[in-house]
C-alpha positions as CSV (number, residue, x, y, z in Angstrom):
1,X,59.0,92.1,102.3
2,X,60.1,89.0,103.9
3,X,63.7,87.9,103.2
4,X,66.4,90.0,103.7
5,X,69.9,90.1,102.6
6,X,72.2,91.8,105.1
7,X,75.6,92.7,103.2
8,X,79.0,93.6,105.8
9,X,78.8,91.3,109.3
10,X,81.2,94.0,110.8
11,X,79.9,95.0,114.2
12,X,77.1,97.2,112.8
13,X,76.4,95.0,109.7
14,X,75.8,91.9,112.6
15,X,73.4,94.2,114.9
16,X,71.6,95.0,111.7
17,X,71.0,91.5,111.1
18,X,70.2,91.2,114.6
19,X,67.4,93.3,114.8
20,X,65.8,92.6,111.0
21,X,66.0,89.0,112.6
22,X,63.1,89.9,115.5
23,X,61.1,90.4,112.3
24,X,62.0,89.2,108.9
25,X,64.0,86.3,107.7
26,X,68.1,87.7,107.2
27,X,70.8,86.1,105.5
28,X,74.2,87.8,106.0
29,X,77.1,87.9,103.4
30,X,81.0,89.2,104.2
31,X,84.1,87.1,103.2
32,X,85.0,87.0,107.1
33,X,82.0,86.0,108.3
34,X,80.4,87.9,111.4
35,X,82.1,90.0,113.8
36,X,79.9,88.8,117.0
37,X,77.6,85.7,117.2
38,X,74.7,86.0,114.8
39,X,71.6,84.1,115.3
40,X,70.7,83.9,111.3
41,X,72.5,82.1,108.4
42,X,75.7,83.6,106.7
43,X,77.2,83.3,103.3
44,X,81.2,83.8,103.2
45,X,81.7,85.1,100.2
46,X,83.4,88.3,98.7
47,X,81.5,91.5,97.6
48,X,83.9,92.7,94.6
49,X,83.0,89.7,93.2
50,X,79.7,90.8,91.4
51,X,79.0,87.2,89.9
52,X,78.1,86.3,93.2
53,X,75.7,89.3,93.6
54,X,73.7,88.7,90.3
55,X,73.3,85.3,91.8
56,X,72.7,86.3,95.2
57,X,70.4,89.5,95.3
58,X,67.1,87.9,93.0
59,X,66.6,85.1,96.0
60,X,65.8,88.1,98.2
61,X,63.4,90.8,98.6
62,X,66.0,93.9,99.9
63,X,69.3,94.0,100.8
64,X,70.7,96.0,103.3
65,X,74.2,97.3,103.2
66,X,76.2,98.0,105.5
67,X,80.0,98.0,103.3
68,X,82.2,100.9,103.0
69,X,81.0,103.4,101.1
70,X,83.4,102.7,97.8
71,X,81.9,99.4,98.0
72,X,78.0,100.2,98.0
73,X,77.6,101.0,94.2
74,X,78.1,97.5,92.8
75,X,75.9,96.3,95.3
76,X,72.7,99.0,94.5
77,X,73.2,98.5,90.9
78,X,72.6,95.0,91.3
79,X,69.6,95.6,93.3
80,X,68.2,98.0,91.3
81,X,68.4,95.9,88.1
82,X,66.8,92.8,89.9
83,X,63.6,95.1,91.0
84,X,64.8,94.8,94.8
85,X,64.8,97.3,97.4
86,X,67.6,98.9,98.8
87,X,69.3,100.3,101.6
88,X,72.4,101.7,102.7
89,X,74.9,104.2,104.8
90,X,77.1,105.7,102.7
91,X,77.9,109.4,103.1
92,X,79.6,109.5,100.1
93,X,78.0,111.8,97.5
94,X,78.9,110.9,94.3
95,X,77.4,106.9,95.5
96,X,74.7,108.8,95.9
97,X,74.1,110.8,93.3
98,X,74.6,107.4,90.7
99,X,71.9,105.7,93.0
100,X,69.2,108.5,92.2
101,X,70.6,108.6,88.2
102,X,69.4,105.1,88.3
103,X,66.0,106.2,90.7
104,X,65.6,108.8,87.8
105,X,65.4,105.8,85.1
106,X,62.3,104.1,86.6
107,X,62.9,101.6,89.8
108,X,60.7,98.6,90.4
109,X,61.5,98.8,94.3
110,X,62.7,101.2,96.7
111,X,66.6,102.9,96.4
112,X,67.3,104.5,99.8
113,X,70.9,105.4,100.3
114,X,72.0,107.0,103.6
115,X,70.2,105.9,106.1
116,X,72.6,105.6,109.1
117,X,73.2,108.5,111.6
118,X,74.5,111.0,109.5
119,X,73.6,111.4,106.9
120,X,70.2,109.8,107.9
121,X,68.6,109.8,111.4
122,X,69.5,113.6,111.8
123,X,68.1,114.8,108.9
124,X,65.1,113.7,109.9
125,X,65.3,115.2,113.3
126,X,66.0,118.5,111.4
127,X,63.2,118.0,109.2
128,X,60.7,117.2,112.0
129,X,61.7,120.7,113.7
130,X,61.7,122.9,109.9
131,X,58.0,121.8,109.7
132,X,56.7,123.4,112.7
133,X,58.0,127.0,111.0
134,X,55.8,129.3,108.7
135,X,59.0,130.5,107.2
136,X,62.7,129.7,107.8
137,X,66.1,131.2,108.5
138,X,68.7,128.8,110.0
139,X,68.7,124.6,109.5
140,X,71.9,123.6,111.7
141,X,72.9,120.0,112.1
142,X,75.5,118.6,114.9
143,X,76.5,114.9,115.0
144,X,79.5,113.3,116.9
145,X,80.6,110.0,117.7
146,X,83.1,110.5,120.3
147,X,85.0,107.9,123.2
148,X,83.5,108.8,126.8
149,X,86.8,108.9,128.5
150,X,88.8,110.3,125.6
151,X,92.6,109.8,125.9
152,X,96.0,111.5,123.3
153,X,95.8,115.0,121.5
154,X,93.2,113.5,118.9
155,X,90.8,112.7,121.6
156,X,89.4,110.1,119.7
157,X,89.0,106.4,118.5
158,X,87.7,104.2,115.3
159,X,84.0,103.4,116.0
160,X,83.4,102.9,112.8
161,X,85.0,103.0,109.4
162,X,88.0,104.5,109.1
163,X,87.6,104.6,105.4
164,X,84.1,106.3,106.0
165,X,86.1,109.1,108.2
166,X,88.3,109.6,105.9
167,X,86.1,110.3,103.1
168,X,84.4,113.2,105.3
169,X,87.2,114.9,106.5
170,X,88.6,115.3,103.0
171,X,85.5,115.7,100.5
172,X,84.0,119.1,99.8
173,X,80.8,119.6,102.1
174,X,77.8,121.1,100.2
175,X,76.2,124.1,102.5
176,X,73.2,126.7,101.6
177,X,75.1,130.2,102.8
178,X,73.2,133.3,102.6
179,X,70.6,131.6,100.7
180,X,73.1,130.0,97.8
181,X,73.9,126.3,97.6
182,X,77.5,126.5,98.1
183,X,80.8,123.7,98.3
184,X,83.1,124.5,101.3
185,X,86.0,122.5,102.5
186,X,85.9,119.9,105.0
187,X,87.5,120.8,108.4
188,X,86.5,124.2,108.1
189,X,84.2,126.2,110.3
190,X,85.3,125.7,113.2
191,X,83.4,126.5,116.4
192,X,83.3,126.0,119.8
193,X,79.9,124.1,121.1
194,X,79.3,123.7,125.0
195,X,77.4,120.7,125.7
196,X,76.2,120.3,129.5
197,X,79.4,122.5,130.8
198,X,81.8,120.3,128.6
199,X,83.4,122.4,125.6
200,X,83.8,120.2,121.9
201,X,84.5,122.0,118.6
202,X,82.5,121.3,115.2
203,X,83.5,121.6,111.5
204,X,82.2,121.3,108.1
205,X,82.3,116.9,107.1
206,X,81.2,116.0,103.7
207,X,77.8,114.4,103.2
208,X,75.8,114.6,106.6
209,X,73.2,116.9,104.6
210,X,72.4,114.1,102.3
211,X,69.8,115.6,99.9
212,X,69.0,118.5,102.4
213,X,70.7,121.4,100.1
214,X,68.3,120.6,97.4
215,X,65.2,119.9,99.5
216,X,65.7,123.8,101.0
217,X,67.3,125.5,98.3
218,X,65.7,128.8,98.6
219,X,63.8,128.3,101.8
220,X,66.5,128.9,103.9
221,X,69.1,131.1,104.2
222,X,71.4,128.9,106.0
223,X,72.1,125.3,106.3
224,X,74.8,123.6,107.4
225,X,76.1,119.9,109.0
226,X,78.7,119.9,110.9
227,X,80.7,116.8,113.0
228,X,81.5,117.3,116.8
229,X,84.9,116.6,118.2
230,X,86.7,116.8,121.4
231,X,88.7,120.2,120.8
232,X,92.2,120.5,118.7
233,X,90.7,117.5,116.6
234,X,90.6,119.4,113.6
235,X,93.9,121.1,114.0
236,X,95.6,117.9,113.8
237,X,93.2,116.2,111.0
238,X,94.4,119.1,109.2
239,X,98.4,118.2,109.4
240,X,97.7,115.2,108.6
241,X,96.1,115.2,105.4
242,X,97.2,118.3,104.3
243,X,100.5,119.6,105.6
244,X,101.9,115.8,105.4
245,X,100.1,115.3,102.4
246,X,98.2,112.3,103.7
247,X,95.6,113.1,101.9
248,X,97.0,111.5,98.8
249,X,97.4,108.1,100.3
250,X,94.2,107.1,101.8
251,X,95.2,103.6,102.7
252,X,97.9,104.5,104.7
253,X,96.0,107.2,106.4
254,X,93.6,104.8,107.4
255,X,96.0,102.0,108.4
256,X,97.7,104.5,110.8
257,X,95.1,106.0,112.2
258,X,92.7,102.5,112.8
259,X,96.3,100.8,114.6
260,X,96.6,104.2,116.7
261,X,92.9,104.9,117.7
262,X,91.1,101.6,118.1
263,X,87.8,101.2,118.9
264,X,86.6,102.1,122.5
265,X,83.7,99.8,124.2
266,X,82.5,102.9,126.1
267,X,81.3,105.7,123.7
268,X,78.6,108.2,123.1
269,X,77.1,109.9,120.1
270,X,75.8,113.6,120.4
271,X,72.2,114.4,118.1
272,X,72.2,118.1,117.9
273,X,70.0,120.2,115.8
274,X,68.8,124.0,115.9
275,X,66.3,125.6,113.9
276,X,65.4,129.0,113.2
277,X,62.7,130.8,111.6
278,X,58.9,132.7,111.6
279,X,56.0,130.7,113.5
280,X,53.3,133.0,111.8
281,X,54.6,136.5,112.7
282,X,57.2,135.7,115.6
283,X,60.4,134.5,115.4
284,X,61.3,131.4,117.1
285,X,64.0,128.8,117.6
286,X,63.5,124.8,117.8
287,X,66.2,122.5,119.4
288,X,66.4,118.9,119.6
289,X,69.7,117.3,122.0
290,X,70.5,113.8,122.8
291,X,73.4,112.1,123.9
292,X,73.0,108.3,122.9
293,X,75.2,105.5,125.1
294,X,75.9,101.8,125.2
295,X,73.1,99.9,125.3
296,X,72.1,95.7,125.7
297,X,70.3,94.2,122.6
298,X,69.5,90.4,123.7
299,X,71.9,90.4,126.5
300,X,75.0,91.8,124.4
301,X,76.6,94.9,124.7
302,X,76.6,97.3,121.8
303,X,78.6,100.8,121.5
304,X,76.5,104.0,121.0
305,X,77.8,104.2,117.4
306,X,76.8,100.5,116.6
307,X,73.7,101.2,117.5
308,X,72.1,104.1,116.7
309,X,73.5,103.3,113.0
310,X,71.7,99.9,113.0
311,X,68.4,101.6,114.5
312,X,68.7,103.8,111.9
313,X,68.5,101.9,108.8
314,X,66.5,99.0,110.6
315,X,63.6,101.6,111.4
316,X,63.4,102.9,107.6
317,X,63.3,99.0,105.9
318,X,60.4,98.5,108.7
319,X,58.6,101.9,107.6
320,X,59.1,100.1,103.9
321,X,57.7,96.8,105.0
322,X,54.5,98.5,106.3
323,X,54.0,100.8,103.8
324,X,54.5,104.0,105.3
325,X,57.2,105.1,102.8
326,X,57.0,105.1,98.9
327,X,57.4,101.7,97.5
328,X,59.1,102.2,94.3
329,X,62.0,105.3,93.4
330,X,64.5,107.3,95.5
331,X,64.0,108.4,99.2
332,X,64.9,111.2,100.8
333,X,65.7,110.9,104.5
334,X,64.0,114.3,105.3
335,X,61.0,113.1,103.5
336,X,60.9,110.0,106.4
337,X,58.7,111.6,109.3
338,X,59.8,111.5,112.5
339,X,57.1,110.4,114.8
340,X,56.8,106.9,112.3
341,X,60.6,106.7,112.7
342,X,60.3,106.7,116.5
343,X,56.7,104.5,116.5
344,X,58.4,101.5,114.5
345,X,60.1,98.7,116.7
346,X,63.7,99.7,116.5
347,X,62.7,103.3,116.6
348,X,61.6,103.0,120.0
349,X,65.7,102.7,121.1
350,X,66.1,106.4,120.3
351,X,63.3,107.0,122.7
């Protein structure tokens, strides 16, 4: 793997590109161009158009992308049918579930799909922590990308797409509940989690599992993702799209809410996981807790959000590159170990 094409220059599109630049030779595409300084070559040009990506995607040997998620199927297909690896973020389920249809047919290169924070980098973590049990009872996954100095009754701000946000808050979120794969609604299950003295509330988002349900289907008896939030988030997510029936009109929702809660410089993303189960004959419980901030990359400053999704994806393609991960077919991100997660060159920013 040598050249790669980099698809979305937003802010974590360009730090993508930034670090598969240390390494590999990165051509970006958006119809904006990049949304910081880029030391690589971009192509304006736009993404709908799929002309452009059947002439496009053969010059290259993967392409990253880092587009909405109602954006990313055009861009696998493509890939697929040119024998190119692939790489995404999405969270969005059915995307998904059409990129390992086409897996399913025979691939000539890699499809991997969600591999940004969540889904992605915390399955993974809960992955690396169910393989230390014998037998288990409890997989439970906690992700937020919050403001550090949160401000209004939301409590929160646009790090990242709002479309993306959107998608989670409303889509039904796949769970195994007393050992049953089951569909629950997003913004339910609500609890209180204390984090270092400070109290947040989770609830059910759709996708952050990625493939997990299937992987443990029978091998636990609970599993569950769930997005953490300054508390009465949820509450008011829920008027929103449901009492105002905003849920119908995603554009607008998203247009109000990205004009009302931008983007914060100063953020931080929680990584919380907790497993449960039999080491043997005792029962035992595993936890892994980070809290991820701003960080420098070559002098710039990136938000905790930015970066942890680029380090993300970034450390998979390099697992690729060296061979450490299949080379053909669909991969799952709990099938990624850890330990070569953390060992590659990006990896090491979780660290």
């Amino acid at each position: 793997m040598k050249k790669i094409l980099v698809i979305g220059m937003g802010k974590v599109g360009s730090l993508v590109g930034v670090l598969l630049s240390k390494r590999f030779e990165v051509t970006g595409l958006d119809k904006n161009g990049p949304a910081t300084e880029v030391g690589f070559p971009t192509i304006k040009g736009d993404v709908t158009n799929r002309a452009l990506l059947e002439k496009l995607i053969p010059d290259f040997d993967a392409v990253v992308s880092c587009m909405p998620y109602n954006l990313n199927l055009a861009i696998a297909e493509t890939a697929y049918q040119s024998g190119k690896h692939y790489f995404d973020l999405t969270e969005d389920v059915p995307t998904t579930t059409a990129i390992r249809a086409m897996a399913a047919r025979g691939s000539r290169a890699v499809l991997a799909p969600q591999c940004g924070l969540a889904p992605g980098f915390i399955g993974i973590v809960g992955a690396d922590l169910a393989n230390r049990f014998t037998r288990l009872r409890d997989i439970e996954l906690r992700v937020g990308a919050l403001p550090k100095y949160p401000n209004g009754l939301l409590g929160y701000s646009f790090t990242w797409s709002p479309a993306g946000v959107i998608n989670e808050y409303i889509n039904d979120c796949e769970v195994i509940h007393n050992g049953k794969v089951k569909l629950v609604p997003a913004l339910d299950g609500l609890e209180t989690i204390n984090i270092e003295g400070m109290e947040f509330e989770a609830f059910s988002t759709s996708g952050g599992l990625g493939t997990m349900c299937e992987t443990y289907a029978g091998k636990v008896d609970t599993l569950n993702y769930k997005t953490i939030r300054y508390p009465g988030h949820g509450k008011l997510m829920r008027f929103l799209l449901y009492e105002l029936i905003l849920k119908d009109r995603r554009e607008l929702i998203e247009e109000i809410l990205t004009e009302a809660k931008p983007p914060v410089q100063e953020d931080v993303v929680y990584v919380y996981a907790v497993v449960e189960g039999w080491k043997n004959d005792r029962i035992e419980r595993e936890e892994f807790y980070r809290a991820y901030s701003p960080i420098k990359i070559d002098g710039k400053h990136w938000r905790a959000i930015s970066w942890t999704t680029a380090a993300s994806i970034v450390a998979v393609v390099e697992l690729v590159a060296d061979g450490k991960l299949p080379q053909t077919g669909f991969i799952k991100q709990e099938d990624i170990p850890l330990a070569d997660l953390l060992a590659t060159t990006t990896g090491q920013y979780f660290s």
